[in-house]
N, C-alpha and C positions, 0 to 999 in steps of 0.2 A: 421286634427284630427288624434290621434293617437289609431291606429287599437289592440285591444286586440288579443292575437295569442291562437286560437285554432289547435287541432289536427283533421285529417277528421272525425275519430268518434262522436268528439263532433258537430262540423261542422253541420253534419248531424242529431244529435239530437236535436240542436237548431233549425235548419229549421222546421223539423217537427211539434217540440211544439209549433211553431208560427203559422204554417199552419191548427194544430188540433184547437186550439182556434180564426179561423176567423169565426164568425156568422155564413155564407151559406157555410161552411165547415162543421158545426158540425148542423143547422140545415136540411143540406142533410144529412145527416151520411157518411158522403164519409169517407174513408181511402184513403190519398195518399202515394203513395210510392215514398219515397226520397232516389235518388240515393248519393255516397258518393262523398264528394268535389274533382275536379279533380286539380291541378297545373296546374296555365298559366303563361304566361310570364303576369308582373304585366299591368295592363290596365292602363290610365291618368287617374284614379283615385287613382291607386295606389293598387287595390285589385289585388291579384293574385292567386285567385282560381275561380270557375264556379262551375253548376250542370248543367247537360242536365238528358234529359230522364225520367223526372217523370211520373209514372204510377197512372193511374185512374185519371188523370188531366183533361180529356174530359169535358170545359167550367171553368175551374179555373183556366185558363192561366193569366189573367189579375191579380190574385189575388196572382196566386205564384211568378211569375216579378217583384212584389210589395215586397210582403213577401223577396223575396230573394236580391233584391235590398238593405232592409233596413239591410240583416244580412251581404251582402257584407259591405256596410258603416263601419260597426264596428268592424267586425272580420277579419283579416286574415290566410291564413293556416302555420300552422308550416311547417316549410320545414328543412330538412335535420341539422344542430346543433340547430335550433333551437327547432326539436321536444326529441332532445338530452337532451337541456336543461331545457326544461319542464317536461319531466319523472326524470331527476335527481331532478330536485326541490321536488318530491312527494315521492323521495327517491327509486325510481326503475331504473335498470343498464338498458338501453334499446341499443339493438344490430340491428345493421343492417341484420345479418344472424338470430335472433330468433325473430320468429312470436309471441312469449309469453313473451315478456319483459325481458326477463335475469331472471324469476321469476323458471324456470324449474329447478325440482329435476336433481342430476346428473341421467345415466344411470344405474351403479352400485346401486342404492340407491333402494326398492322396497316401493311404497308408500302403498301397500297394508299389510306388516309387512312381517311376515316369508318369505324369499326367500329360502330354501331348499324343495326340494321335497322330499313327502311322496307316496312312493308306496302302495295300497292296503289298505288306512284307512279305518273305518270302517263310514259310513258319521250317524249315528243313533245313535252314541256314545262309551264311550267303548275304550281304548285303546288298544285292542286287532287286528292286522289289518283283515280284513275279509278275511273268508275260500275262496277259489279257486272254488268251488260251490254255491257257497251262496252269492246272491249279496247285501245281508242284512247284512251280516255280519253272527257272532256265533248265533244258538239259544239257549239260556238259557245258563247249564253248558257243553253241551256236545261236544265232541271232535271227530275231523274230522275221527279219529281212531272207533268210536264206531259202531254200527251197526246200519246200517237204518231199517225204521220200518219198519216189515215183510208186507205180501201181501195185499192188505185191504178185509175186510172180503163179502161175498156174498153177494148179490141184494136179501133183502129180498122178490123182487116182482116178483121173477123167471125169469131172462131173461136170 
């Protein structure tokens, strides 16, 4: 029988969706936790990936052997040109040094827009950049030159 070639990502998400739809999976409400497909040297069967270590599996061991038997039968892991050739099929450059598919902005490039800095904007609006006192910026018209307001007037409650 000839194996369809996933990548461990996927690998691991078909396990799971098998595992969340078994009866006394979802009538316990269990979540288990699927670790990602590991590469082995191929078995007589001919698969050549595994999973160990599933968490929360405490009494579902028969059930995920089962589970995971039936996803070894049909899928195998991509491995090395040929996880190549499957991102090139989907039209993504995929690199053995980038974690992110060949899809990353260069470094020059800023994805947030303006890359020059601005000293001193004013963050409240206003294209005037804010006074050196004022962490609000200007208030109203008046200018760093003018005179601050004189003393504030008496406690009318005598103190």
């Amino acid at each position: 029988m000839h194996r369809k070639i996933l990548n461990a990502s996927r690998l691991q998400d078909e396990v799971k969706r098998r595992l969340q739809r078994l009866q006394e999976v979802v009538e316990d409400g269990v979540k288990i936790v699927v670790p990602r497909a590991q590469e082995q040297v191929p078995d007589r069967t001919g698969c050549n990936w595994t999973m160990r270590h599933f968490g929360n599996a405490a009494g579902f061991e028969s059930s995920i052997a089962g589970v995971l038997a039936q996803v070894q039968a049909e899928y195998n892991l991509a491995t090395g040109r040929q996880a190549e050739a499957e991102e090139g099929e989907a039209g993504q450059a995929a690199h053995a040094d980038d974690p992110f598919g060949g899809t990353r902005a260069p470094a020059s490039a800023n994805p947030f827009g303006e890359s020059s800095f601005k000293p001193k904007t004013n963050p409240f609006g206003g294209d005037a950049p804010a006074k050196a006192g004022d962490p609000f910026g200007a208030f109203g018209d008046q200018d760093a030159n003018e005179e601050t307001p004189g003393k504030r007037p008496a406690n009318p409650f005598g103190d």
